[in-house]
C-alpha positions as CSV (number, residue, x, y, z in Angstrom):
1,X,119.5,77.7,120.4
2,X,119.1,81.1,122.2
3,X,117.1,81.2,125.2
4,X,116.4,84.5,125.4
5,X,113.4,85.9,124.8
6,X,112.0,86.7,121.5
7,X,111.6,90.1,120.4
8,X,109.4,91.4,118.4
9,X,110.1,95.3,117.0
10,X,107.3,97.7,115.6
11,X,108.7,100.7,114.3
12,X,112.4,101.4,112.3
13,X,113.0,104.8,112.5
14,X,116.2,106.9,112.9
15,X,115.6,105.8,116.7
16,X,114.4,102.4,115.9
17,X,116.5,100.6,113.8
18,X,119.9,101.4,115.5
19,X,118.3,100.4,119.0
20,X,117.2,97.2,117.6
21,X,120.9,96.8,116.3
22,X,122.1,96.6,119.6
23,X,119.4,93.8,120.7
24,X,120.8,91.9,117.7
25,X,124.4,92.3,118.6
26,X,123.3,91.2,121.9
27,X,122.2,88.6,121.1
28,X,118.6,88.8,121.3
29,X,116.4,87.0,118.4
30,X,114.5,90.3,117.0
31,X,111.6,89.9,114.4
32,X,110.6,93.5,113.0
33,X,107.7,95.2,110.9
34,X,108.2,98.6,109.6
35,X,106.2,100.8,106.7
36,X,109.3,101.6,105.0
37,X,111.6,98.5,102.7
38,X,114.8,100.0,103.4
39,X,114.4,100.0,107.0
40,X,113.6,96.4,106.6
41,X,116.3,95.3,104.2
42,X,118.8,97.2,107.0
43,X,117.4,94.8,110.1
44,X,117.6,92.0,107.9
45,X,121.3,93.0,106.5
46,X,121.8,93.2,110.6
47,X,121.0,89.4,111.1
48,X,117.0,90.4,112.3
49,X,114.3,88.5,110.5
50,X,111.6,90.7,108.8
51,X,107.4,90.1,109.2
52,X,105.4,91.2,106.4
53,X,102.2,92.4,108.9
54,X,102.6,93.5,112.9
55,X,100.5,90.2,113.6
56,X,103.3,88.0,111.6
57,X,105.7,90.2,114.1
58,X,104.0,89.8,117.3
59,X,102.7,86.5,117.0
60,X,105.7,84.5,118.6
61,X,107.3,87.5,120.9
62,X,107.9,87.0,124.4
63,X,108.3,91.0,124.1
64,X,107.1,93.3,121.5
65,X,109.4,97.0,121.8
66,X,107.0,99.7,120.1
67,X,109.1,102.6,119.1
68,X,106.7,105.1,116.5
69,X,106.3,109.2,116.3
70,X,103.3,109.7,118.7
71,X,99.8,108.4,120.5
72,X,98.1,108.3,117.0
73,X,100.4,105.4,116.0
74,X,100.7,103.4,118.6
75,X,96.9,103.6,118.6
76,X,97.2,102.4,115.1
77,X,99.8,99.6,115.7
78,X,98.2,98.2,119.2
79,X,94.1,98.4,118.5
80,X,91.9,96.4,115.8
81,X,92.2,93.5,114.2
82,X,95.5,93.5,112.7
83,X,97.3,95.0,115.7
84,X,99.3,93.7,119.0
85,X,96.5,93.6,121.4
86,X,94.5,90.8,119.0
87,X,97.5,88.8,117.6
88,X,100.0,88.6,120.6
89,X,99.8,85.9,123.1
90,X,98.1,86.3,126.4
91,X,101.7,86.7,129.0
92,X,103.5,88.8,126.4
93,X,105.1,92.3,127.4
94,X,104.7,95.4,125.7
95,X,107.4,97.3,125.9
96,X,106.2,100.9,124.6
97,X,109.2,102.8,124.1
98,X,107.7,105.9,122.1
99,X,107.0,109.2,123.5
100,X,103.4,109.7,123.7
101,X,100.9,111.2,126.1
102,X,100.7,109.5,129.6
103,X,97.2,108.7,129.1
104,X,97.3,106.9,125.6
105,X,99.9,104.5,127.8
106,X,97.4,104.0,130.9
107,X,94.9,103.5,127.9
108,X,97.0,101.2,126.5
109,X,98.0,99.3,129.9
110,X,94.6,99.1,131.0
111,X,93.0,97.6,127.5
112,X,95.9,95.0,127.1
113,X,95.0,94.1,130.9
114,X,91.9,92.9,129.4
115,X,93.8,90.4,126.9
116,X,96.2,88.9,129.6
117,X,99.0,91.2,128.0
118,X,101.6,93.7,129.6
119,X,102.6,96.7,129.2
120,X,105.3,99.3,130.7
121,X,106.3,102.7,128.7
122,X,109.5,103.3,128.2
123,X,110.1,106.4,126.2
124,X,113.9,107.3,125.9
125,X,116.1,110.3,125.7
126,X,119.7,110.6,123.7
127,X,118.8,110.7,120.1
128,X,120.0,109.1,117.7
129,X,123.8,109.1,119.0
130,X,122.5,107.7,122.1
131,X,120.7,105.0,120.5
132,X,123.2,103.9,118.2
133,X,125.7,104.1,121.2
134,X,124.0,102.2,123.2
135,X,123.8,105.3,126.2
136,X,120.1,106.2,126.4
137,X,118.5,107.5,129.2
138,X,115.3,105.3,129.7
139,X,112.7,106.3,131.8
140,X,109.7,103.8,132.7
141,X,106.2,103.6,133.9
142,X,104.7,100.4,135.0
143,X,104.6,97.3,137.6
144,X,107.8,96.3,139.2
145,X,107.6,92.8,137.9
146,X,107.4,94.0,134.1
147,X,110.5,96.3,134.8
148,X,112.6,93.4,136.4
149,X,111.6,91.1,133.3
150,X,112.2,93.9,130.8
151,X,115.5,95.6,132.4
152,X,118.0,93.1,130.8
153,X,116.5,93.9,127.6
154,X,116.4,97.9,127.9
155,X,120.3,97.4,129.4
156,X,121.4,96.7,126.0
157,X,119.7,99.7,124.8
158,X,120.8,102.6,127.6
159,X,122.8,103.4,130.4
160,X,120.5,105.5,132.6
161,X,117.2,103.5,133.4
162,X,114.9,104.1,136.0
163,X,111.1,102.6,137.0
164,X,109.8,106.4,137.8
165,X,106.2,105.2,138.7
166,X,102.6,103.7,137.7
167,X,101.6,103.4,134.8
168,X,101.9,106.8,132.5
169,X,105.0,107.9,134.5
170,X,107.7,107.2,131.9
171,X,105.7,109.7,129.5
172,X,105.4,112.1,132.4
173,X,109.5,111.9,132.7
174,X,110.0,112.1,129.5
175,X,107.8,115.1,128.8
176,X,109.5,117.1,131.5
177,X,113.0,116.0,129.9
178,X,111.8,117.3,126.3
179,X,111.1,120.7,127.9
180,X,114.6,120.9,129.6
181,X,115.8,119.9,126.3
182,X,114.1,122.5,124.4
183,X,114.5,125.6,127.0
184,X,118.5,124.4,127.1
185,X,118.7,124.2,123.0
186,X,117.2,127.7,123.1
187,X,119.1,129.5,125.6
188,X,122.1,127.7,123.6
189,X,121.0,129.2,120.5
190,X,120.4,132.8,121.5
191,X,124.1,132.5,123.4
192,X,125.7,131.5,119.7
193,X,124.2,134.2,118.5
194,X,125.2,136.6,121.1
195,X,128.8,135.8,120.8
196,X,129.2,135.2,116.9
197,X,127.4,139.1,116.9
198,X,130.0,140.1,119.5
199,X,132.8,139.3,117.4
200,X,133.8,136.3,120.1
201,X,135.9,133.0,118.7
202,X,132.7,131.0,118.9
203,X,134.5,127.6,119.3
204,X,136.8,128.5,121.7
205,X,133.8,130.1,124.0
206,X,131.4,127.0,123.7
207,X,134.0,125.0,125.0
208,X,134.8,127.2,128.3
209,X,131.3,127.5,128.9
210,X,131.0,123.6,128.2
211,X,133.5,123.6,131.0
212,X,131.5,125.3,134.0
213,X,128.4,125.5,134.9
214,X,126.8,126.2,131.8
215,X,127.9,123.2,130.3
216,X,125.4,120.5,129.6
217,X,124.6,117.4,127.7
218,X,122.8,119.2,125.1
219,X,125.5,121.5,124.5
220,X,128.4,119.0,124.2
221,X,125.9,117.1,121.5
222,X,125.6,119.8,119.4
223,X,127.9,122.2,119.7
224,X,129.1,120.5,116.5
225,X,125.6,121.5,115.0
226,X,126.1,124.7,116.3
227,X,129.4,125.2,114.3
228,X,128.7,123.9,111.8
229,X,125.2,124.8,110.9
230,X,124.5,121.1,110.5
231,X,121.0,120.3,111.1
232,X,121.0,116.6,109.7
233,X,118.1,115.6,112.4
234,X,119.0,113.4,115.4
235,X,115.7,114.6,116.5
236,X,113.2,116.9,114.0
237,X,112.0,119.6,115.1
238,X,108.4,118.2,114.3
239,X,109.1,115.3,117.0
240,X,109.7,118.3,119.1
241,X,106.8,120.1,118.5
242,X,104.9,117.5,119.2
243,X,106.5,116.5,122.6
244,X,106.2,120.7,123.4
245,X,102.1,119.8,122.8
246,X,102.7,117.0,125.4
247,X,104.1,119.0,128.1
248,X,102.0,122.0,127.8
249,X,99.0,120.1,127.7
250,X,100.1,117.9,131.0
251,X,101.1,120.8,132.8
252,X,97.9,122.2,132.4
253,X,95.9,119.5,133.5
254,X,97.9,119.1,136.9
255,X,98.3,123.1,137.4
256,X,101.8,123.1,136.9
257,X,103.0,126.8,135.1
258,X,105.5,126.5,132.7
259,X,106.3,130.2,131.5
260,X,109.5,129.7,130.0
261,X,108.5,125.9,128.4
262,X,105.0,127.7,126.8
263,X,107.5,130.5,125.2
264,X,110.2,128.2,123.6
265,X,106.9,125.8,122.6
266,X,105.9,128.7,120.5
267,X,109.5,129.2,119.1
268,X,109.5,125.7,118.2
269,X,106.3,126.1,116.2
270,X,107.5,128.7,114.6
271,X,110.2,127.0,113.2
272,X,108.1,123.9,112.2
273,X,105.5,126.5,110.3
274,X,108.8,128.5,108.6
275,X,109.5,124.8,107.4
276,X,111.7,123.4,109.3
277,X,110.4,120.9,110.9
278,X,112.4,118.3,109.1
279,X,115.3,119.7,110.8
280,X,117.2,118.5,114.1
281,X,116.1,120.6,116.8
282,X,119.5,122.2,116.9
283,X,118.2,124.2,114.2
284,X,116.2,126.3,116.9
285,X,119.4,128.6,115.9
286,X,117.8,129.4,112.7
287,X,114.9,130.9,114.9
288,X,117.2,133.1,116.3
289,X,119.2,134.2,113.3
290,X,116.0,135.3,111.9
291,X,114.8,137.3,115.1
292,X,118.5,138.8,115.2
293,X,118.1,139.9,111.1
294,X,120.3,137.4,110.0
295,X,119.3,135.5,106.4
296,X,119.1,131.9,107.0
């Protein structure tokens, strides 16, 4: 009989179901509840056990993982009647591992307070090659207690993990890294360009500029992308867009200028309203091919 805790997993996306893989494998007992069958039918297929409502889910857990697109949803999966806040037991942890606005997570810690429940945020960054790896850079907001309790957990999810704060931190991180994410993806994009238009062997100058101190994380994950023109999305653009809306917003409120972040956040919606928004946020590059007359 395991005696680890029992998990309970809202949320099987592209991010989701892979990370709760790795709970599975180690070890963890992992109940989940998702909108979509075949998201189910793969955590069962992966030895998880599947809740027909997120009360059924949350009932038992010792600690519920949230992973969903944005603050709407895990509005809609943690308030009334049917969600975590009224069906999980008083003591549980809430482990809110989507990337939302830091207010809708001190909203959410503060109102669980109220029920005896815990919360920290824990959004993550890596896409989906990160969470199926196991790598993820995990950044958290919350009480030192709730981290200690939750860090063997989030150590079979990432490498990189880090209590950054209060409450509402973790988002704060994790907005700042989705606008070095999206400033990097750009420049990468306009230097692809540049060289394919120059006539340069594009492979062989991503990888000496991998090598110095151009390189990056973001350009070693999808220089393949880049290549190949493969935009399969690790990460959609519309996820993107809506992180951009984070950022901006947050920077605003604090008086923090972000000339270069509000610029890309408009390239970004540009490709979402062209269409792509479906598309991994590589696929910035399109953006570019248009501006530089190229058809796409």
């Amino acid at each position: 009989m395991s005696t680890l805790p029992k998990i309970a997993w809202i949320g099987l996306g592209i991010m989701g179901s892979p990370m709760s893989e790795n709970l599975l494998k180690a070890g963890y007992p992992v109940t989940g509840f998702t909108l979509e069958q075949d998201k189910l039918d793969r955590l069962a297929q992966a030895g998880g056990t599947v809740a027909g409502s997120i009360a059924e889910a949350v009932e038992d857990a010792d600690v519920i993982i949230t992973m969903v697109p944005a603050s709407p949803q895990v509005e809609a999966i943690s308030y009334g009647p049917e969600g975590i806040l009224e069906n999980a037991r008083r003591g549980a942890l809430i482990v809110d591992m989507s990337s939302i606005t830091p207010q809708t997570s001190v909203d959410l810690a503060k109102n669980a307070a109220e029920k005896g429940i815990r919360v920290i945020d824990a959004p993550v960054s890596g896409g989906e090659a990160g969470a199926i790896e196991a790598v993820l850079s995990i950044m958290v907001g919350g009480e030192r207690a709730d981290f200690d309790e939750a860090l063997p957990i989030l150590e079979a999810l990432g490498k990189t993990i880090v209590l950054c704060g209060p409450h509402g931190s973790g988002q704060t991180v994790k907005a700042a890294n989705q606008l070095i994410v999206a400033v990097n993806i750009q420049a990468c994009a306009e230097a692809v360009v540049f060289l394919e238009k120059s006539g340069v062997d594009l492979a062989a100058a991503l990888d000496v500029l991998n090598g110095g101190l151009a390189g990056s994380t973001v350009l070693t994950r999808k220089k393949d992308n880049f290549l190949n023109r493969d935009f399969k999305p690790g990460f959609r653009i519309d996820l993107h867009h809506k992180d951009m809306g984070i950022v901006t917003d947050a920077a605003r409120n604090v008086g923090a200028a972000l000339p270069v972040g509000a610029v890309v956040a408009q390239l970004v919606a540009s490709l979402r309203a062209q269409g792509d928004g479906g598309l991994d946020h590589s696929a910035l590059l399109r953006a570019v091919e248009r501006l530089s007359g190229q058809q796409v």
